[in-house]
N, C-alpha and C positions, 0 to 999 in steps of 0.2 A: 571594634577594631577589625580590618579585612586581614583573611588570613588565607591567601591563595590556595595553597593545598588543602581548604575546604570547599573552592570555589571548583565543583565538579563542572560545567559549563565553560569558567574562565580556562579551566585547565586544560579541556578538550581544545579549545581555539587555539591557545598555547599551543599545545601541542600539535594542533593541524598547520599552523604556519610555522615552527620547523621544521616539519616532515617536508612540508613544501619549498622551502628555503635548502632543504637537503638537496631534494630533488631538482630544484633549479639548478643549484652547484653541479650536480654529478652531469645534466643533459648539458650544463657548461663545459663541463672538463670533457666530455664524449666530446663533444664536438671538435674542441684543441685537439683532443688522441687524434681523432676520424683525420683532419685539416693535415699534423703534422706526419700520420704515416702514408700522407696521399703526395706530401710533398717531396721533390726531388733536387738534394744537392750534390752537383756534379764538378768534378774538375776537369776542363775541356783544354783539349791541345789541337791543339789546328794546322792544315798544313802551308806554307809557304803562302801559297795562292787564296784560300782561304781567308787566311787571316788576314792578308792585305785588302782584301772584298769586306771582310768585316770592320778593317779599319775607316775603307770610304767610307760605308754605310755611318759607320758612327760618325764619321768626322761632318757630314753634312746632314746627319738626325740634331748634332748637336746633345747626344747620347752619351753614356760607358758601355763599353763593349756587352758588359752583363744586362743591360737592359733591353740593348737587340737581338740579344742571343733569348731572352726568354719572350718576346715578344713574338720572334722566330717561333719557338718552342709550341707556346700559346696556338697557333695558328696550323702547325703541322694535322694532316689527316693521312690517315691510313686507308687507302680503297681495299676491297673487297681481295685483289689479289695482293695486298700486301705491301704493294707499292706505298713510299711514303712521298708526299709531295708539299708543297706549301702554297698557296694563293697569293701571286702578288700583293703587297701592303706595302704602306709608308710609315714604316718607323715613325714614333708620339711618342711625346713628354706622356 
């Protein structure tokens, strides 16, 4: 009859692929921490003019507002003096 806890070789394997199943887990879960403390939820208020600009945009992206606003977001650079600008782009599904 097999009796595992005599099986010194089975048990080492055993034991080497939960460590390693451990370790998957955790560099899984690191990565969701890392992802969700890099992400930014904001609530935006816009002014008059603004938001009537963001409404065209959506209304002929065929968009919601929130998906030009991060798309926007995605595409912002910072130059060297601080300046924040954005590169023309066409709003995408």
């Amino acid at each position: 009859m097999y009796a595992p806890e005599r099986d010194a070789q089975g048990s080492d394997w055993a034991l080497a692929e939960r460590r390693q199943q451990f370790l998957d887990a955790h560099a899984d879960r690191a990565t969701r921490w890392r992802d969700e403390r890099d992400a930014l939820v904001a609530e935006l208020y816009l002014s008059a003019a603004a938001g009537r600009l963001v409404r065209g945009v959506v209304e002929r992206a065929g968009l919601e507002p929130v998906q030009v606003l991060a798309q926007l977001a995605e595409r912002v650079v910072v130059g060297e003096d601080g300046a924040v600008s954005v590169l023309p782009f066409l709003p995408s599904q």
